[in-house]
C-alpha positions in Angstrom: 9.8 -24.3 12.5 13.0 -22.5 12.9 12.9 -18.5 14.8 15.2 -15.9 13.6 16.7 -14.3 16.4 18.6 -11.9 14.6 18.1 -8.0 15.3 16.2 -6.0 12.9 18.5 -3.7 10.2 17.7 -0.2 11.1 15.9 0.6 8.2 13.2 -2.1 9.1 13.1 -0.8 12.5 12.7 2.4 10.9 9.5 1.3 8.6 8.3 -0.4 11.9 7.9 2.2 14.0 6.6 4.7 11.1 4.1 2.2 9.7 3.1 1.7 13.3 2.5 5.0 13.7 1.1 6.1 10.6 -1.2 3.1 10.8 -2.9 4.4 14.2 -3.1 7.8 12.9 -4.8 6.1 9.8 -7.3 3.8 12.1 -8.1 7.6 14.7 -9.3 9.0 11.6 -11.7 6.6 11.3 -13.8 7.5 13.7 -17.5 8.4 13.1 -17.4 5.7 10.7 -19.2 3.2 12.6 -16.8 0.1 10.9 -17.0 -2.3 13.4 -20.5 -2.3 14.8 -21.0 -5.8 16.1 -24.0 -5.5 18.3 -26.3 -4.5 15.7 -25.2 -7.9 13.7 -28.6 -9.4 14.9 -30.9 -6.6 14.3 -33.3 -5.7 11.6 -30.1 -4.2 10.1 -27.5 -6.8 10.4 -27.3 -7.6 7.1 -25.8 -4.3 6.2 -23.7 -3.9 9.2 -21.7 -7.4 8.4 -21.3 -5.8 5.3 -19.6 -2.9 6.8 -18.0 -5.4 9.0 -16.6 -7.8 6.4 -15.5 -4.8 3.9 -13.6 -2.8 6.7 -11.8 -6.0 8.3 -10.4 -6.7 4.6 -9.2 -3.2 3.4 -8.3 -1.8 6.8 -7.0 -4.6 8.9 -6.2 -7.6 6.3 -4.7 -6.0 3.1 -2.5 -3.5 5.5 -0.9 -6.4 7.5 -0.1 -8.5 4.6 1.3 -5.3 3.4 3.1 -4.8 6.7 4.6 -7.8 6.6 5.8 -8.4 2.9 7.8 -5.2 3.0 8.9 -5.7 6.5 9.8 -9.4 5.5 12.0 -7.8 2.1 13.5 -4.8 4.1 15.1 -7.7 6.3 15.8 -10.3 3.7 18.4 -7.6 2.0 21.1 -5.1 3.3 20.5 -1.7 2.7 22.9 0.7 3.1 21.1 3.4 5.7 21.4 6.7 4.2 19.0 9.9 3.3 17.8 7.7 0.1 16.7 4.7 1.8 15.3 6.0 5.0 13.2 8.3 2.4 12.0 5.4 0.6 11.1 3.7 3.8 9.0 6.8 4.7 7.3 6.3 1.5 6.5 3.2 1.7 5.1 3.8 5.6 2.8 6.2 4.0 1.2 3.6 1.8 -1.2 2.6 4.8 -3.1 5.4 3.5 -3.9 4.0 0.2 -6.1 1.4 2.2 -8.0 4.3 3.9 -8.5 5.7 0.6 -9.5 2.4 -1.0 -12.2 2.3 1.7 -13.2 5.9 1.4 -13.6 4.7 -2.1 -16.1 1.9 -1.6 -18.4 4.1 0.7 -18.4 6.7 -1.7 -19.1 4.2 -4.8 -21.8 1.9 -2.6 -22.9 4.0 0.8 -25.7 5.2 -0.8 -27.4 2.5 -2.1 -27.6 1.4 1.6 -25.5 -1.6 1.1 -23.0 -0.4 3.4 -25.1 2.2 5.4 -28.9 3.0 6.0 -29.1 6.1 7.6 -32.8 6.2 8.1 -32.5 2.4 10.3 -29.7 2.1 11.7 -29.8 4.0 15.3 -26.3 5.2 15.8 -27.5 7.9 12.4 -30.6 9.0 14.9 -28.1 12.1 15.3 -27.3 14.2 12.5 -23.5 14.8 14.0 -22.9 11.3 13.5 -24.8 10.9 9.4 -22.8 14.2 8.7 -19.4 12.4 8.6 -20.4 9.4 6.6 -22.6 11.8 4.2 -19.4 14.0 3.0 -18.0 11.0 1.9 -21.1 9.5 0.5 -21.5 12.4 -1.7 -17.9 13.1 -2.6 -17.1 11.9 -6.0 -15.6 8.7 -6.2 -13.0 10.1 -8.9 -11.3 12.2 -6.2 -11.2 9.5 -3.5 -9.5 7.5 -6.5 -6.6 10.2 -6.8 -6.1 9.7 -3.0 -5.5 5.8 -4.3 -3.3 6.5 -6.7 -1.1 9.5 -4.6 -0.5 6.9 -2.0 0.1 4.0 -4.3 2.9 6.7 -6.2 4.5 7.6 -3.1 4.5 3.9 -2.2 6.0 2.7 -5.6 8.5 5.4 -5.4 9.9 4.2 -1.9 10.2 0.6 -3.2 11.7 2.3 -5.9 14.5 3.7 -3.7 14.9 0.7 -1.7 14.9 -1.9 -3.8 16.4 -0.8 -7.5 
């Protein structure tokens, strides 16, 4: 196994650091949502909260890394000139992290309420209405206009790669 030492091109420095960003402002906003609730695994509702666990591990911490690093990966494998078109595209394609907090925005508005991802009446942390409020709006929001949010990401994304790459 060989290591590339070269330096990054700017323009994968650039998606770096705006992925990176854009991906913790993505995972703040995600509070309330109770994703990663390991210690009730072994309680009466565990089965649920692996649930929870396995779908939120896959669409907001697998799918955006692999994501990460293909387009990382083909932003160094090629030389881009860096100019208002391709540092655009980059942006672009930075912004796609949001199509996986869409996507998961989407499940819990498609399954939440058939308590296969949530049971508000069991689980404890959702003894306070504050914290069943959050998870409730997107319960009940239609799972058309969470889609939209899919799609708006997954445009903005194709249109980066788009300017990058044709």
């Amino acid at each position: 196994m060989s290591v590339n030492l070269e330096p990054l091109n700017p323009l994968t420095e650039i998606f770096l650091v705006s992925f990176s960003i854009l991906y913790g402002i993505m995972l703040s906003s995600l509070n309330g949502l109770v994703l990663f609730q390991f210690g009730q695994l072994f309680t009466p509702v565990g089965r649920i909260v692996f649930r929870r666990i396995a779908v939120s591990f896959i669409a907001i911490t697998l799918a955006p890394v692999i994501f990460f690093a293909i387009v990382l990966l083909q932003l160094q494998a090629v030389q881009l000139p860096l100019n208002m078109k391709t540092v655009v595209g980059v942006f672009f394609l930075s912004l796609s992290v949001f199509i996986f907090y869409r996507v998961l925005h989407l499940l819990i508005s498609l399954i939440g309420e058939r308590d296969w991802l949530y049971d508000l009446k069991r689980e404890p942390y959702f003894n306070n209405d504050d914290n069943q409020s959050r998870i409730q709006i997107i319960m009940r929001s239609s799972w058309e206009g969470q889609l939209v949010g899919v799609i708006v990401y997954g445009v903005l994304g194709l249109i980066g790669w788009l300017l990058l790459f044709n």
